[in-house]
N, C-alpha and C positions, 0 to 999 in steps of 0.2 A: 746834365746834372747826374751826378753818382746816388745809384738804387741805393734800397738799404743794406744795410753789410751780410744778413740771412738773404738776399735776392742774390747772391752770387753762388757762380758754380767753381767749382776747383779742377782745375787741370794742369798737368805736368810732369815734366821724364825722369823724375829722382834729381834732377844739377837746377832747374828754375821752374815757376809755376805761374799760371795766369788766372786771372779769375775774369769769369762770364758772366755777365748779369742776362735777369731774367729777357729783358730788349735783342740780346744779341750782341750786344757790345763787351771786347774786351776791354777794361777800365783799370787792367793791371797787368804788368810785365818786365819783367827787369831779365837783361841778358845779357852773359850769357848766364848768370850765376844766381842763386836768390839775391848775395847783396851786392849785385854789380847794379847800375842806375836803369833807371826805368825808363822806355823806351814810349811806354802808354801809362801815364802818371794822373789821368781822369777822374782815378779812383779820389786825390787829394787834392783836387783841381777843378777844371773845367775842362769842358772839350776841347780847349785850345792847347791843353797840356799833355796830348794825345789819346788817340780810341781807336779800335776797330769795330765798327758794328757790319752786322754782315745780316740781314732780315728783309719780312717784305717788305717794298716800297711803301713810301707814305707820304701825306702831304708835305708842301712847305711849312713851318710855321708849328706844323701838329708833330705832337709827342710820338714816337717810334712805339708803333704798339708791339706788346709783351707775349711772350712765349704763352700758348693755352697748357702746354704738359711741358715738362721735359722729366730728362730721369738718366741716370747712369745706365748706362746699357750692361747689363747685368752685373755679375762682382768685377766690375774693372772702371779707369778712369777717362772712359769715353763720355760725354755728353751728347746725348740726344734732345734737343728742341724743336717742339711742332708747333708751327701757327697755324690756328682755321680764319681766314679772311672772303671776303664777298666773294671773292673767282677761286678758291680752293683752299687747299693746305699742302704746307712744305714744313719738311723736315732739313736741320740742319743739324752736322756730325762733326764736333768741336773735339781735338784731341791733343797733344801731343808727343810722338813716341820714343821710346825710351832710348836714350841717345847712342846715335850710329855714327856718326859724324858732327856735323851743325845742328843745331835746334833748333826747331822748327813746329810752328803752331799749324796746324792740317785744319780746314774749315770745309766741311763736303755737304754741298744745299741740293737736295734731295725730293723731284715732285711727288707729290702721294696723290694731290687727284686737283683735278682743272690746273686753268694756268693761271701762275702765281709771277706778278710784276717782284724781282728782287730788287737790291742794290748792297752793295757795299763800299763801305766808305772809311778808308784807312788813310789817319793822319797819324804821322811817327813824329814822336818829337823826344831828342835825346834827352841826357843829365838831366831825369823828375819833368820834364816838361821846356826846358828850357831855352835847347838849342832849335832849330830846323835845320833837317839834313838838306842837303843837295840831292834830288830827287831826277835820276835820268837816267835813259834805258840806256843799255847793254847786252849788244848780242839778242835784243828782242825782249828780254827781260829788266824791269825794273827796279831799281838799284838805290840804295837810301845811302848816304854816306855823309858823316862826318868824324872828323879824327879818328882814334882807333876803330871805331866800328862802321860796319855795313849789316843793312837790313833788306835781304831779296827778297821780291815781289813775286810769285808766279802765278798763273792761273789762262785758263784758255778761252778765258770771258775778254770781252774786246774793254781796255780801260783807257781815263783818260783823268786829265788835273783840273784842278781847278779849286782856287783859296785855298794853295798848299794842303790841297789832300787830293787824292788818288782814290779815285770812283769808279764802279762798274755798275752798270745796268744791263740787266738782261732778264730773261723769262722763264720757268724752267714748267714741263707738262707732266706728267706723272709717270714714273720710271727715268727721267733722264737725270743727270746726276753733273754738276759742274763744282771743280775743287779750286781751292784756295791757298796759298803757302807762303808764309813768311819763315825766313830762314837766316841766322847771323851768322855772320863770318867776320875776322878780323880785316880791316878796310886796306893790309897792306896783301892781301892773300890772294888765290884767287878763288875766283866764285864759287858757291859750295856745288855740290852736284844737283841735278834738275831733282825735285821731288815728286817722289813716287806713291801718290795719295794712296792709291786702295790698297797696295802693297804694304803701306805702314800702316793701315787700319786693321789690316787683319794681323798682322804682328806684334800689334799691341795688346789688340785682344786677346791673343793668345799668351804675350806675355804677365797678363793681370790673371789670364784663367788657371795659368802654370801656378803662377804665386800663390793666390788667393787656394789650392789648396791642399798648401802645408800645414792650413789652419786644423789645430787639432780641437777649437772650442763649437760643439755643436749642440748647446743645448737652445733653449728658448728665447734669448735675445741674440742669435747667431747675424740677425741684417743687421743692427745696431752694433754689434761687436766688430763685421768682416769690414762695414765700411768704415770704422773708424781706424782697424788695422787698415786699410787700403789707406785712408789719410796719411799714417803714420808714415807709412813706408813712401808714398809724396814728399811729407816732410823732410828726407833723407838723403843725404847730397851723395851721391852714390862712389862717386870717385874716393871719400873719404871714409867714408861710414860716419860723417856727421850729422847730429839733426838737428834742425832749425827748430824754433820754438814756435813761426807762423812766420808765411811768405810774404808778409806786408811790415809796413811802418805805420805808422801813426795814427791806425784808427784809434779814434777817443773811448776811454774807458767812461769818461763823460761827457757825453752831446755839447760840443760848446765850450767846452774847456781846457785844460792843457795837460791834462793827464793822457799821454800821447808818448808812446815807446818803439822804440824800433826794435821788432822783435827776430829780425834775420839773422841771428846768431844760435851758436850752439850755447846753450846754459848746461852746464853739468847736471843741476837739479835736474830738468825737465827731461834731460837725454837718458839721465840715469833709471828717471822714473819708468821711460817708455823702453828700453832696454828689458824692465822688469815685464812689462807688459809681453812685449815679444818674443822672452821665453819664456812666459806661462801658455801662451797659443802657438808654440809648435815654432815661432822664428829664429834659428839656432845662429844663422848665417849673419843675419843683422845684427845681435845680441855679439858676437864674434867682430862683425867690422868696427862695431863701435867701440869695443874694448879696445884693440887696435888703435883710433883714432886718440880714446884718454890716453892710451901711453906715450905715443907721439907728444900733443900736443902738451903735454904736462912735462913729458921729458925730464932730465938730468933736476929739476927744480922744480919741486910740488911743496918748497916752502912758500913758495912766491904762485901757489895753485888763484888761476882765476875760478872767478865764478864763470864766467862765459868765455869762449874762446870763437875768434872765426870757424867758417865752416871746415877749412883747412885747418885750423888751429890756430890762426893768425894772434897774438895777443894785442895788437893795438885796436881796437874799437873806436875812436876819437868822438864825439858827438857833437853836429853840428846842425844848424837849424836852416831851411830852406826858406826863407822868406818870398818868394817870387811864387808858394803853392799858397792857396787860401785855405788849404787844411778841407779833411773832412766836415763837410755841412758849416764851413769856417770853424772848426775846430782847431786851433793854431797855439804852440807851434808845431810846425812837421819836423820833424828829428830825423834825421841819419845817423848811425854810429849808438852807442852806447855809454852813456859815461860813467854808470851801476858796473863795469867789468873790473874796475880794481877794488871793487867794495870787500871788506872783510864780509866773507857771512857764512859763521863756522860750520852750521848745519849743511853746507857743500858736503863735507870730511864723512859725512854720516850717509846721504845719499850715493855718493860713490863707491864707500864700503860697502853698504848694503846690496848696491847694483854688484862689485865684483863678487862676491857672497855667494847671491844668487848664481851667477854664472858658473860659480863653484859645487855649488851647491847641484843645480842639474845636467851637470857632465862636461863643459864646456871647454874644451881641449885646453890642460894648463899651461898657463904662462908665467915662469919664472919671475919674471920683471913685474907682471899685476901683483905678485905677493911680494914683491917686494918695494915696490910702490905704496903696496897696503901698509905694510909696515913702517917707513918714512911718514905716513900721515898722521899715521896715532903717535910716532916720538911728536912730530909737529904740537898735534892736541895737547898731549902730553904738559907742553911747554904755555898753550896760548887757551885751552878750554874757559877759564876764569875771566880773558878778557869781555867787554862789552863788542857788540859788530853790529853793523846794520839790517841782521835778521832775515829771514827767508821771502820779504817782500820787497826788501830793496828799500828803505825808505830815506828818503833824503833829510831828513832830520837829524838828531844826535844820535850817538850809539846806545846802545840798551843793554842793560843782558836779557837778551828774549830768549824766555825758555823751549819755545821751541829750538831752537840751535842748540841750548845745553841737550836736551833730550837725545838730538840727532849727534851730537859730539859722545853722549853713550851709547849709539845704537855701531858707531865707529869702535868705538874699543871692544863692544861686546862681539861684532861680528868677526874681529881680529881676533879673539879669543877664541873663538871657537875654531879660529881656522887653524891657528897653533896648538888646539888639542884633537886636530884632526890628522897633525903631523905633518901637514904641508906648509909650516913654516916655521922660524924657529923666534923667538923672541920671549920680552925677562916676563913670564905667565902672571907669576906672583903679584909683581908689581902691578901690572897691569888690572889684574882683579881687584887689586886697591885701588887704582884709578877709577875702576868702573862703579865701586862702590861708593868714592868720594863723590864725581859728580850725582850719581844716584839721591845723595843725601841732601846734597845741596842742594839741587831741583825742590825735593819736596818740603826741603825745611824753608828755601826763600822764594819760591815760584807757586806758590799753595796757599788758598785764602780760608783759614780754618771760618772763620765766619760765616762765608756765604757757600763754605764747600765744594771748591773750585779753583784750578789752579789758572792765574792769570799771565795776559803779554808777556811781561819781564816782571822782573824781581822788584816787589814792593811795589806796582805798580795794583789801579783797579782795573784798568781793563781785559775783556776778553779778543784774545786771538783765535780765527780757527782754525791755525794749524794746530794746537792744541788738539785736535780728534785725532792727530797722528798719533797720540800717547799709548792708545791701546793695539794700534794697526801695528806700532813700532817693538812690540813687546815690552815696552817701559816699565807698564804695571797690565794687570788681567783688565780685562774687560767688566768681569763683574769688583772688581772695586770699588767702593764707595766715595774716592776720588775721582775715577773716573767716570761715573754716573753724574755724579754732581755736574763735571765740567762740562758735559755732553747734555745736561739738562741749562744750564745756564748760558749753554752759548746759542741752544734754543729758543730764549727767552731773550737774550739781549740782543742775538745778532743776526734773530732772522727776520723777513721783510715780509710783507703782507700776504705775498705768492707762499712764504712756506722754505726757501730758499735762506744762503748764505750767507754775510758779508764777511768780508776780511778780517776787519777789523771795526771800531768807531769811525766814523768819517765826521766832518766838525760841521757840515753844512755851510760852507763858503770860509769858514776860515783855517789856518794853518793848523792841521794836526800831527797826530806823531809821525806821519811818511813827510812832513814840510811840505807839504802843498797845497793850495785852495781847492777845494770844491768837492763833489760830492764820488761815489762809484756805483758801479751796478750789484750787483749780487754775481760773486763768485765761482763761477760752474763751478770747479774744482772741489771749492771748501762745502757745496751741497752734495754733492759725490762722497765728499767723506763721510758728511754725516750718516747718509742713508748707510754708507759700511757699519759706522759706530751703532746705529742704531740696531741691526742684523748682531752685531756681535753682543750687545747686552739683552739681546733677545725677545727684541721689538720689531721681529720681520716682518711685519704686515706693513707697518707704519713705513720701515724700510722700501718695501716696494713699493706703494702709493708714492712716495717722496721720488724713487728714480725712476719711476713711470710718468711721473710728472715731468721730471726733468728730461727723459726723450722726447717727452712732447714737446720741448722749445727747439731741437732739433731743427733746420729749415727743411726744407721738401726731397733736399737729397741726401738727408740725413748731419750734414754738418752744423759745429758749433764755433762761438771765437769764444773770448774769454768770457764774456760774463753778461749778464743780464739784467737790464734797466728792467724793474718794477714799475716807474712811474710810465714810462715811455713803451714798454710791453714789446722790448725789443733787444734785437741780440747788442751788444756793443763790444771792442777791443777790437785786436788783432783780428783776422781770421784766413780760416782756419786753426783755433789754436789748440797744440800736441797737450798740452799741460789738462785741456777738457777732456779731450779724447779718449787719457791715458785711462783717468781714473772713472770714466765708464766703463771700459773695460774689465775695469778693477773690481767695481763693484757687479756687474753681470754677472763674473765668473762667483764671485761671492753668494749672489742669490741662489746663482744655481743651486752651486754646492748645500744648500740650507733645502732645497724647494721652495724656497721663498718666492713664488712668481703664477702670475693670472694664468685664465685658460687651462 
């Protein structure tokens, strides 16, 4: 049975990532790509859908006992897990490095004192869980095959079968050290080369220690800052400069229910956001690959711009449902694919400008084609701002006009403006500055609730959204305005949850609301990150830092978050690792600082 979604550890070489639970089992793996299929599908399954657990022995019948510590081995993305059991404790060193060839997951069990009975037990099972490979040595080595893929075994522990999984037993005393290695290759290939455990451990580590510090943010939330950048730069499919939104599918946003997304794509939004993050801490390089990456995949045609793109840039996402997985905790259904990628949702137009902006803005070697790209969005706007779209949550209900989008469809022209009186681009100023002003007027005369002093979702509607706390981050209006105060006090009042936290939106409590779907959600990391910003910026930093000191407390033990957080259930839920949490921790950190807004 899969831990809870905070008991997992994150591991991976920038192209796929695995996750660890606190047992020792890996319960997640897709290769060679984040969304190529899953080799160890556990996570939305059972164990017959594959695992690797690699820990000490344990009875029949009895549960695999749990890691007593673990911890990233300092700023990088190694995992160390120690168990203390009746005959000792061992350590095992979960990795894998950053791609030289095949990918490959490195597992090094490690005695610290008496002798400790191990075992490991890797069952591979292709497509989500579905297929079972052909499982037969090779040249002495272990070999998993079916269609395109293979999966090598290595390790110098004597192993053996048994109910289509591949076991080893052995003992290990204190200082002896025995390694582990799965590694893919394409199954028409030949085999990858023998893996060289300790030699990639220390090359990992050296290359997280290299990275890790170009970080230029050192003030007082620097461990909650560096690993969240280490996340990011995980998230990050290296060969591209894309970033995925979180290395998984379908964990439920609610326990039981079918609000369930497959988030291995690149979303513009989220990549854009984290772009911004990475050059405010020093990552010039990444911020550079991924510009690279939108112009690619947007290409000759950013009328027809998606919202998400594959990692390569792929445009087709198709969405389909795997029936054969029982879903997290029966959470069903399990989705592959995407089918939110052809959604209109204008506030894309605004995050993107804003990301090239920025890039502009802190020296970012220019690229002809990003300003001219910028420009082709706003004629776009231009032409489509007025329409209805399905909004920066993606809701499968009807279109709206959600003011957050019109906001972000001004935060697009305005940053175009600026960039053409900066003289690096040329376009009609005038007209444009009427643009800017038209949507401007419109927001606040149809998106603004003179009654309860608060401006709402969409236009003529009552509810609160919290993207709405974008409005002051975005420079729409000041901070100290008294529209802005209102909506940041009202959405306090309407859309926070017992913890102090955020919701999206209304949710209808089992019936169909405005995203069309039943059932309820957690509280939104993201939209409680903003708040604590909005709060800090109307000059309520206390309250600000109580609120994001709070919220690194839901952090799990090695500091990661996924999307969002069940109140009733007092636990993490969504995606995870997800970049969209991570981002705007970052965000707001660097905010405190800058205030002295912060304890000790």
């Amino acid at each position: 049975m899969a831990g809870r979604i905070e008991d997992y550890a994150l591991i991976g070489d920038m192209q796929t990532a695995a996750l660890v639970c606190r047992d020792g089992t890996v319960d997640w793996l897709c290769l060679p790509r984040f969304d190529s299929h899953a080799i160890f599908a556990g996570l939305l399954g059972t164990g017959e859908h594959g695992f690797w657990r690699l820990g000490p022995a344990y009875a029949p019948g009895a549960e695999p006992p749990t890691a007593a510590r673990r911890t990233y081995r300092g700023d990088s993305l190694i995992l160390e897990s120690e168990w203390d059991t009746p005959r000792g404790t061992v350590r095992v060193t979960d990795f894998m490095p950053p791609r030289d060839g095949a990918p490959q997951v490195i597992r090094i069990v490690e005695g610290v004192s008496g002798r400790v009975p191990m075992r490991s037990e890797l069952r591979m099972r292709f497509s989500y869980g579905r297929v079972v490979p052909w499982v037969h040595k090779h040249e002495g080595r272990t070999v998993a095959v079916a269609g395109p893929d293979s999966v090598w075994f290595d390790t110098e522990a004597e192993t053996y079968g048994k109910a289509l999984t591949t076991y080893a037993d052995f003992t290990v005393s204190p200082g002896e050290r025995m390694a582990f290695t799965i590694s893919w290759e394409p199954s028409h290939k030949e085999p990858p080369a023998l893996p060289e455990p300790e030699q990639s451990l220390e090359a990992t580590e050296d290359f997280w220690r290299d990275w890790v510090e170009h970080c230029t943010y050192h003030g007082p939330y620097r461990e909650a800052v560096v690993r969240s950048l280490i996340t990011l730069k995980a998230l990050t499919y290296a060969p591209t400069g894309g970033i995925v939104a979180a290395p998984t599918t379908s964990l439920p946003e609610d326990v039981g229910g079918v609000r369930n997304w497959d988030y291995r794509y690149t979303w513009l939004r989220d990549a854009a956001i984290t772009l911004s993050s990475l050059l405010r801490t020093g990552y010039r390089e990444e911020a550079r690959a991924w510009r690279e990456w939108l112009l690619r995949a947007v290409a000759g045609d950013p009328e027809n711009l998606q919202i998400m793109y594959g990692i390569a840039g792929e445009r087709e996402l198709g969405e389909a449902e795997l029936d054969w997985l029982p879903g997290y905790e029966n959470s069903t259904p399990v989705r592959v694919g995407n089918g939110a990628a052809h959604q209109l949702q204008l506030d894309v137009y605004g995050e993107v400008t804003e990301a090239l902006h920025l890039a502009h803005m802190t020296g970012l070697s220019r690229n002809d084609y990003a300003s001219l790209l910028q420009l082709k969005l706003i004629r776009y706007l231009e032409d489509h701002w007025q329409e209805p779209d399905e909004g920066i949550w993606e809701v499968r209900g009807p279109r709206r006009h959600f003011v957050h989008s019109k906001v972000m469809a001004w935060v697009a022209v305005d940053r175009t403006i600026k960039l053409i009186e900066s003289g690096d681009a040329d376009g009609p100023l005038e007209r444009w500055k009427q643009l800017r002003e038209d949507i401007h007027r419109d927001v606040c005369e149809k998106g603004y609730d003179k009654e309860r002093n608060t401006f709402t979702q969409s236009y003529g509607s009552q509810e609160l959204d919290a993207s709405l706390l974008l409005i002051p981050q975005m420079g729409f209006l000041p901070p100290d305005d008294k529209r802005v105060i209102g909506t940041i006090e009202a959405i306090q009042r309407e859309l926070s949850t017992s913890d102090g936290f955020i919701l999206r939106y209304p949710t209808e409590g089992g019936s169909e609301g405005v995203d069309g779907l039943p059932g309820d959600e957690g509280a939104f990391l993201a939209c409680s990150f903003w708040m604590a910003d909005d709060l800090a910026m109307i000059g309520r930093v206390d309250e600000a830092r109580r609120l994001f000191e709070k919220l690194l407390s839901l952090r799990n033990d090695l500091g990661l978050l996924a999307e969002e957080w069940d109140p009733r259930l007092q636990r993490q839920v969504g995606n995870f690792p997800q970049a969209f949490s991570h981002v705007p921790l970052i965000d707001t950190a660097l905010r405190l600082t800058a205030s002295g807004a912060y304890g000790g």
